[in-house]
VMD Tcl script that draws the C-alpha trace (Angstrom):
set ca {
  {-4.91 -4.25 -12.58}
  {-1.63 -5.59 -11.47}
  {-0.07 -4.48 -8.46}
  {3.15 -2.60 -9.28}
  {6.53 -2.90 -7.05}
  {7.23 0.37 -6.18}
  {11.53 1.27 -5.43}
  {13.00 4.96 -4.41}
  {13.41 5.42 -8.16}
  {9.77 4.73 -9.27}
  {7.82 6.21 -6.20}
  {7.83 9.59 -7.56}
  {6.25 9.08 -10.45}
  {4.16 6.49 -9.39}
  {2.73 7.66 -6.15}
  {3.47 11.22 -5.58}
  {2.53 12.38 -8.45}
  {-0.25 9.99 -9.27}
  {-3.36 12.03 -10.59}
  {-5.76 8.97 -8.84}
  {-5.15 7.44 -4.28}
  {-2.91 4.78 -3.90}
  {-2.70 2.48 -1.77}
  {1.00 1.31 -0.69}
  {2.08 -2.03 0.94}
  {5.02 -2.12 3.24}
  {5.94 -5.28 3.52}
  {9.20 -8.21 2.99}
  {9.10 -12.05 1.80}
  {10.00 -13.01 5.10}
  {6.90 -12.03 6.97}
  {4.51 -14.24 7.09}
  {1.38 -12.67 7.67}
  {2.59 -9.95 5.00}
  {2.19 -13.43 2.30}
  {-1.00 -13.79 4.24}
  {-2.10 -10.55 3.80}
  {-1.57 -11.08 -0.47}
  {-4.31 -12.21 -2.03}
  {-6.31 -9.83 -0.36}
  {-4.76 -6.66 -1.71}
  {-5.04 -8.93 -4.80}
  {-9.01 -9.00 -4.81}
  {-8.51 -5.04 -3.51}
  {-6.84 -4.50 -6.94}
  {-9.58 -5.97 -9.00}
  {-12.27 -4.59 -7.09}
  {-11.31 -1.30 -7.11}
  {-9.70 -0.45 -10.33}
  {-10.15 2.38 -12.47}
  {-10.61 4.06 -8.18}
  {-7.45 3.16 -7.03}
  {-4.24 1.99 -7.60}
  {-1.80 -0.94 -5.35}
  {1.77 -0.86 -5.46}
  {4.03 -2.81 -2.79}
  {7.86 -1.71 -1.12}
  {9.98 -4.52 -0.18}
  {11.31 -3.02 3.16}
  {14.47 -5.38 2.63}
  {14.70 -3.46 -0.64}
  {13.78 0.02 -0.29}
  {14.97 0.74 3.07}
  {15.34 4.56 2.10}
  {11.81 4.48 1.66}
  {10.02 2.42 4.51}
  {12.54 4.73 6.74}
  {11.10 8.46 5.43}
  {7.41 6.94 6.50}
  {8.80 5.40 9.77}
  {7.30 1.89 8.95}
  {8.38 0.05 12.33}
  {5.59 -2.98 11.89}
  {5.08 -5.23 8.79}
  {2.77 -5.35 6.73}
  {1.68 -1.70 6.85}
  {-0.84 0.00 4.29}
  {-0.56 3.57 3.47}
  {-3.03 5.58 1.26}
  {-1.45 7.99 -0.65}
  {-3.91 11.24 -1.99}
  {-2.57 14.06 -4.34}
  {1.20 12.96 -2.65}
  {-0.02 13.26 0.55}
  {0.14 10.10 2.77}
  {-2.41 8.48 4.95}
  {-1.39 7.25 8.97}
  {-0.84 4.17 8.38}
  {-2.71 1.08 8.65}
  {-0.85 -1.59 10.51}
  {-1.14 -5.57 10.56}
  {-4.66 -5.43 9.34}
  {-7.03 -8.43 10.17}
  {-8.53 -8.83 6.87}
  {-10.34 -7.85 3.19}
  {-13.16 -6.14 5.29}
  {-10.74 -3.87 7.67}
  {-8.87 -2.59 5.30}
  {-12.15 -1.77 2.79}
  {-13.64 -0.07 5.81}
  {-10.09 1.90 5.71}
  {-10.47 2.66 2.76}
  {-13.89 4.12 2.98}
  {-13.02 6.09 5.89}
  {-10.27 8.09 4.06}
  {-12.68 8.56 0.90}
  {-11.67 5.84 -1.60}
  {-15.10 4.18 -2.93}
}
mol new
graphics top color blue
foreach p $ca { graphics top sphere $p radius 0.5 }
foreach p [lrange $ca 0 end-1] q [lrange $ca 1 end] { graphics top cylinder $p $q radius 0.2 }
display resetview
């Protein structure tokens, strides 16, 4: 499953109304620990299709967006359930924290 990029005019559709959790990536090119942070959410995606679905908002992009969930430290995860979000998960150390994340809000 690819990981979709997610702007104020897709993130309706995509997340809010998504009949499955997904997880969303708040990040920008310019951090680095955000292009750190990548090819984890990459294995995330394989590993957990068909349970859960990735998208990503470019801060620099979608301002609109990263303001209405007060995203004040990059990279930070947010789980999204029946349009509902998650607190956020911020700056994550690695594959592992974020899976235990996961777990802990239900996502298996």
């Amino acid at each position: 499953m690819a990981i979709q990029t997610l702007t104020k005019e897709n993130f309706t559709k995509e997340v809010r109304q998504a009949s499955g959790p997904v997880l969303v990536d708040f990040w920008a090119p310019w951090c680095g620990y955000c292009r750190r942070l990548s090819p984890a959410l990459d294995a995330l995606a394989q590993e957990f299709e068909g349970k859960l679905d990735l998208g990503k908002v470019d801060v620099d992009e979608q301002p609109e967006l990263s303001d209405e969930f007060e995203i004040m430290t990059l990279p930070s995860l947010v789980l999204f359930q029946n349009g509902q979000a998650s607190e956020p998960l911020v700056n994550p150390a690695s594959k592992g924290e974020i899976e235990s994340w996961l777990e802990q809000q239900g996502v298996r």
